[in-house]
C-alpha positions in Angstrom: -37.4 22.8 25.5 -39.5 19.7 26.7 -41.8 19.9 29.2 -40.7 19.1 32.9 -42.6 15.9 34.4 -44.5 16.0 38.0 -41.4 13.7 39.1 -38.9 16.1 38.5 -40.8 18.8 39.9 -41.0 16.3 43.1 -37.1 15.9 42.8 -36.7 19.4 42.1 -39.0 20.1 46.0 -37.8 17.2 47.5 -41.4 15.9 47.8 -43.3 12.7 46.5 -45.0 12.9 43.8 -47.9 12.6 45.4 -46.9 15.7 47.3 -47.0 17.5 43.9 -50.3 16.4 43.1 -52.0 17.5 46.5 -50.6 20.9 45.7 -51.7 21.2 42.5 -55.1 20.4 43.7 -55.2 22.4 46.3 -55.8 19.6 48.7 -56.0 20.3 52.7 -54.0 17.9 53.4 -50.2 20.0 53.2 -48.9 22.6 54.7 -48.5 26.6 53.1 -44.2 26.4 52.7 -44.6 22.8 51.1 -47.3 24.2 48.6 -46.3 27.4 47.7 -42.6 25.5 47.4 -44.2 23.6 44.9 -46.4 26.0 42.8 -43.4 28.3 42.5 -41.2 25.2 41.3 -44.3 24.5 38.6 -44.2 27.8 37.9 -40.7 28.4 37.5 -39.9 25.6 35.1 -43.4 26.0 33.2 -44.8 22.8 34.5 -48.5 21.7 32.8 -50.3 19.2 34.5 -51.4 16.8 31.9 -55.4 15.7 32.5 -55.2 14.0 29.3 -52.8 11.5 30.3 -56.1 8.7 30.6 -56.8 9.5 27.1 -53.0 8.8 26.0 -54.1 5.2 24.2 -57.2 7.5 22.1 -57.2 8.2 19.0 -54.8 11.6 18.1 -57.2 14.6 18.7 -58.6 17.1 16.0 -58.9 20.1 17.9 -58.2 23.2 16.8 -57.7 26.5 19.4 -58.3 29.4 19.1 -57.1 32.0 21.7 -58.4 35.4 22.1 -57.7 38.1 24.1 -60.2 41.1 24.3 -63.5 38.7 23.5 -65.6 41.9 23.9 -64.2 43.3 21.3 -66.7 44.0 18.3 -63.7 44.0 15.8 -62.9 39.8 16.6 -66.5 38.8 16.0 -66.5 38.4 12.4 -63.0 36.2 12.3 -64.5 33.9 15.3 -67.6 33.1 13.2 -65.6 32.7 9.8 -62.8 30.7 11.9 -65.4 28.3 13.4 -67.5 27.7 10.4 -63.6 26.7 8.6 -62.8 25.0 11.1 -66.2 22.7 11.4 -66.2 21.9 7.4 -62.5 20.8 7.7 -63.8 18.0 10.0 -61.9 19.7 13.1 -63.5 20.3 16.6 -63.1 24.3 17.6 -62.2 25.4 20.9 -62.4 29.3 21.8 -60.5 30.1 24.8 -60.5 33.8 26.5 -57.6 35.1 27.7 -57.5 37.5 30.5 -55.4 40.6 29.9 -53.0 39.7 32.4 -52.8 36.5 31.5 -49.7 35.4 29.0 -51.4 33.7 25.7 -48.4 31.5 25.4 -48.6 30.2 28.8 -52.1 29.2 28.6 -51.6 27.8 24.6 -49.0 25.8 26.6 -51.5 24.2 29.1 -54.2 23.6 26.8 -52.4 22.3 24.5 -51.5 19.2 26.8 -54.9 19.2 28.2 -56.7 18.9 25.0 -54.2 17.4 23.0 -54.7 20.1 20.2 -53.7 20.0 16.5 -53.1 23.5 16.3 -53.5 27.3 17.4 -54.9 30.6 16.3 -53.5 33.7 18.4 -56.5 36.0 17.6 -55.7 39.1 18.8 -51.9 40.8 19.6 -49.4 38.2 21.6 -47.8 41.0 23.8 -45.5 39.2 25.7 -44.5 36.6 23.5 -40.5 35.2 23.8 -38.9 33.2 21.5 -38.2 30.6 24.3 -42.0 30.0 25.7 -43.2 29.8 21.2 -40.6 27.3 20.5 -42.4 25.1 23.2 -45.0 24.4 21.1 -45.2 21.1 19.3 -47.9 22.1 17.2 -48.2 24.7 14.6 -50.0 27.6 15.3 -50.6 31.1 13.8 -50.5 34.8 14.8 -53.3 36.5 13.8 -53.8 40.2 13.6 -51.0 40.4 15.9 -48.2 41.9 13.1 -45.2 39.8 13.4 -42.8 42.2 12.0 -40.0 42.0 14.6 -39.6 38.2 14.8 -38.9 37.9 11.0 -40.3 35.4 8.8 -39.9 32.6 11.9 -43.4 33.0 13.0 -46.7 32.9 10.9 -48.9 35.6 11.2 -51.4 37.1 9.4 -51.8 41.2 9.6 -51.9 44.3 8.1 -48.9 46.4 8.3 -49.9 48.2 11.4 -46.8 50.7 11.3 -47.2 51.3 7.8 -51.6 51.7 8.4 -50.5 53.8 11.3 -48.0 56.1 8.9 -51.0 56.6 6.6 -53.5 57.6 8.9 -51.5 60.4 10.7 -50.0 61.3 7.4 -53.8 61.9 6.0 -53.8 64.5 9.0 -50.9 66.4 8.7 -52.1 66.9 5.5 -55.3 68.3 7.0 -53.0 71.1 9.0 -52.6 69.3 12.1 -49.6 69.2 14.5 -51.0 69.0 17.9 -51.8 65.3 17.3 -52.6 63.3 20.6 -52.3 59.6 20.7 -54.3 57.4 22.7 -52.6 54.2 22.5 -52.8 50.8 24.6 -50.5 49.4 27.4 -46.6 49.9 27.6 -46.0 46.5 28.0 -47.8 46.1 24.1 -44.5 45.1 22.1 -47.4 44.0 19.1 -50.2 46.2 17.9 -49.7 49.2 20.0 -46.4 49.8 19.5 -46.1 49.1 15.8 -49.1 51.9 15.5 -47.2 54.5 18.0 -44.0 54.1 16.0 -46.0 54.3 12.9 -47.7 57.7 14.5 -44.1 59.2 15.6 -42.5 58.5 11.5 -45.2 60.4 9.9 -44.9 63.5 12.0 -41.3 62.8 11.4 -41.7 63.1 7.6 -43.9 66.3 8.6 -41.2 68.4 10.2 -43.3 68.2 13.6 -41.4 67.3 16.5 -43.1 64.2 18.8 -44.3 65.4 22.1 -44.8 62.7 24.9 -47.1 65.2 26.5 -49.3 64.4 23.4 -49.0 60.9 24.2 -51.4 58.5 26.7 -51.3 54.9 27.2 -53.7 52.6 28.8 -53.3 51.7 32.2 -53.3 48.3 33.6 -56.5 48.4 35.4 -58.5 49.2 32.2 -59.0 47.2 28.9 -56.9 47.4 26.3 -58.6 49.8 22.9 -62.1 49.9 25.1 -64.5 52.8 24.7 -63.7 53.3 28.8 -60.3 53.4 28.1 -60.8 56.0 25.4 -63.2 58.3 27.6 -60.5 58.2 30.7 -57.4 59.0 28.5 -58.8 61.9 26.7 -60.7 63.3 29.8 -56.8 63.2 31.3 -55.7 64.5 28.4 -58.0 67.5 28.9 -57.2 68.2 32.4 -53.6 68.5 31.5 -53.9 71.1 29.6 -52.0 69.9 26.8 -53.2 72.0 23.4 -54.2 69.7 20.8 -56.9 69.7 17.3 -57.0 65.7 16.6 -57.0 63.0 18.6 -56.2 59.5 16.8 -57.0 56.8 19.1 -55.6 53.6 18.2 -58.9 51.9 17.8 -62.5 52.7 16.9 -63.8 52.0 20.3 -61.5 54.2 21.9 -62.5 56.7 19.3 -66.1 56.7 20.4 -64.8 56.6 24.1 -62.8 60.0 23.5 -65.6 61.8 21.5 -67.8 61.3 24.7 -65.2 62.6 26.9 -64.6 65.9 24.3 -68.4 66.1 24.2 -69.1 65.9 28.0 -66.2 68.7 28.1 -68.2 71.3 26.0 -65.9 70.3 22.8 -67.7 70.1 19.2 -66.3 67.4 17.0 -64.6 68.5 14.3 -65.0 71.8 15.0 -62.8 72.0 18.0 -61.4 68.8 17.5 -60.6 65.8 15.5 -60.9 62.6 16.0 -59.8 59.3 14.3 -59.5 55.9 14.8 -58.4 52.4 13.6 -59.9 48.8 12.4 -62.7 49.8 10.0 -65.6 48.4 12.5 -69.4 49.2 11.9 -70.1 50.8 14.7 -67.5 53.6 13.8 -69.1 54.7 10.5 -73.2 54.6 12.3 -71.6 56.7 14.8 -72.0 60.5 15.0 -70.1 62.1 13.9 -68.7 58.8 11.3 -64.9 58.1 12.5 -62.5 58.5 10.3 -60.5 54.9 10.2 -58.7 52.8 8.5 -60.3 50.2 7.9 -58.9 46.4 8.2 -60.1 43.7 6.2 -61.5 41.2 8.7 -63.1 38.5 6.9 -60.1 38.0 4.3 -57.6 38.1 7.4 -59.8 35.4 9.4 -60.3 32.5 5.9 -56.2 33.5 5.4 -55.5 32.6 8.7 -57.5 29.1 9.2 -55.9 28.2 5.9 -52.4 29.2 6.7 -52.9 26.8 9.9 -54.1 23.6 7.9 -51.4 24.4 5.4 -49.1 23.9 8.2 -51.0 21.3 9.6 -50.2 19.3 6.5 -47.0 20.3 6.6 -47.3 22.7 3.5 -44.6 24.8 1.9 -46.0 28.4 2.8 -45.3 31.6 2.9 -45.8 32.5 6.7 -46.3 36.2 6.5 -48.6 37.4 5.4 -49.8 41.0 4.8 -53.5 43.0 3.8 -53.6 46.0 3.3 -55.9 48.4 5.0 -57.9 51.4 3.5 -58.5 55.1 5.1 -62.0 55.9 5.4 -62.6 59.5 5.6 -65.5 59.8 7.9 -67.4 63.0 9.4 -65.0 63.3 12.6 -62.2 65.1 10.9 -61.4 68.1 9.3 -58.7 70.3 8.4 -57.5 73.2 10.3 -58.9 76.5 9.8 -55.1 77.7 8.9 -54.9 74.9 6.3 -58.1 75.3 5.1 -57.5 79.3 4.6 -54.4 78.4 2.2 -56.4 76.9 -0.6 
């Protein structure tokens, strides 16, 4: 789809062009119904301003993006360093943009990319409300990383691990260990990436287990709160206590909201393993320096971030590549689990 231009968003409001471009810069001069009128038309039909349009007779820009959503997050700091430094010796200027969580990363790819003129993009972190219709706007390659692209097909590139299979293994590993009152402490509903790959990995091993899912078991993060934060981690286990719910493990979908609901079950009198399990996901260092260590599964950062810079400028150059592609992660049994006393008495 190509991009509407300010004159057909004029034609569109019956207004000048000029008219446009007061409202888009919030200029005094126009009244409230002409502007909002006009922002809702822009929004609508996905109008970007273009502020690069003086720099149309430049030279072709060598910037490379690289959006990120969750910047706090210990687990991207790693891939932003290695990205950069790839980035920089491939003679391309890097750009790091934060994305708010209720911001759409597609939307705002959309606008920087006519602003700066980019050569390409790097979705660091999970795309979660990404549509075929808003990608295929883009006219320059870009790559999904960490964000497991395993309901679009081989259409998109990404680079991941198998989050639904990781997911599989890790509540697998406690079944094993005698669990079946497994809570989940997962991210927002409106996740169609990262969190909901690891919740349907979650429900298909208790599956294979024989144990029925209970969405009593189950909490997701609410809009007001970061997605796989530490304070989202405390608040969903603390409700998870005060429901009354019976539960041995909790496996939080991260490591930060790991350490978040070991605080909670410590705050409540709880003794980790002893009373309770807990687990987590992405391998980070602050999860095995913790106390007790989390059990996680760990995620191979570094090789993800180098794969992903180099699927980009293989695109770039118009490469033939494979656009999927898939790490595997590994389950590292820290001090935070243990099995049942029921499982353990069978051996």
């Amino acid at each position: 789809m190509e991009q509407i231009t300010i004159k057909e968003v004029a034609r569109l409001c019956g207004v000048g062009v000029s008219t446009v471009s007061r409202a888009i810069n919030n200029h005094p001069d126009i009244n409230e119904e002409t502007r909002r009128k006009v922002m809702e038309t822009i929004e609508k039909y996905n109008y970007v301003p273009n502020n690069s349009a003086r720099n149309l007779k430049r030279s072709e820009s060598n910037t490379i993006a690289v959006l990120i959503k969750g910047i706090s997050n210990p687990f991207f700091g790693d891939m932003i360093r290695i990205l950069e430094r790839e980035t920089n010796e491939n003679n391309y200027t890097f750009v790091l943009q934060h994305v708010e969580e209720f911001e759409d990363e597609v939307d705002v790819a959309l606008r920087i990319e006519k602003e700066k003129r980019l050569k390409g993009v790097v979705f660091l972190g999970g795309v979660t409300n990404r549509t075929d219709e808003k990608l295929r706007q883009l006219s320059v390659p870009f790559v999904l990383s960490t964000a497991d692209a395993a309901d679009m097909g081989d259409e998109y590139p990404s680079v991941s691990v198998d989050n639904e299979k990781e997911s599989r293994k890790m509540v697998d590993y406690l079944c094993k260990c005698g669990h079946k009152r497994i809570a989940l402490l997962t991210s927002v509903k409106a996740d169609a990436s990262v969190g909901m790959l690891r919740q349907r990995g979650y429900q298909e091993a208790l599956q294979a287990h024989g144990i029925a899912y209970d969405d009593g078991l189950v909490r997701w993060t609410p809009d007001d709160l970061e997605t796989f934060s530490m304070e989202s981690g405390y608040r969903l286990t603390k409700d998870l206590l005060e429901s009354g719910e019976e539960f041995t493990c909790i496996y939080a979908i991260s490591d930060r909201m790991a350490i978040g609901a070991c605080k909670a079950l410590f705050d409540a009198g709880k003794r980790i393993p002893a009373d309770c399990s807990v687990t987590g996901f992405d391998g980070l260092d602050m999860a095995f320096y913790y106390e007790p260590s989390i059990t996680t599964i760990r995620q191979p950062r570094r090789e993800m971030a180098e794969a992903t810079i180099r699927l980009l400028f293989d695109l770039i150059k118009e490469k033939q590549v494979k656009s999927r592609l898939i790490f595997d992660g590994e389950l590292m049994v820290g001090t935070s689990t243990a099995c049942t006393p029921a499982h353990t008495n069978t051996k």
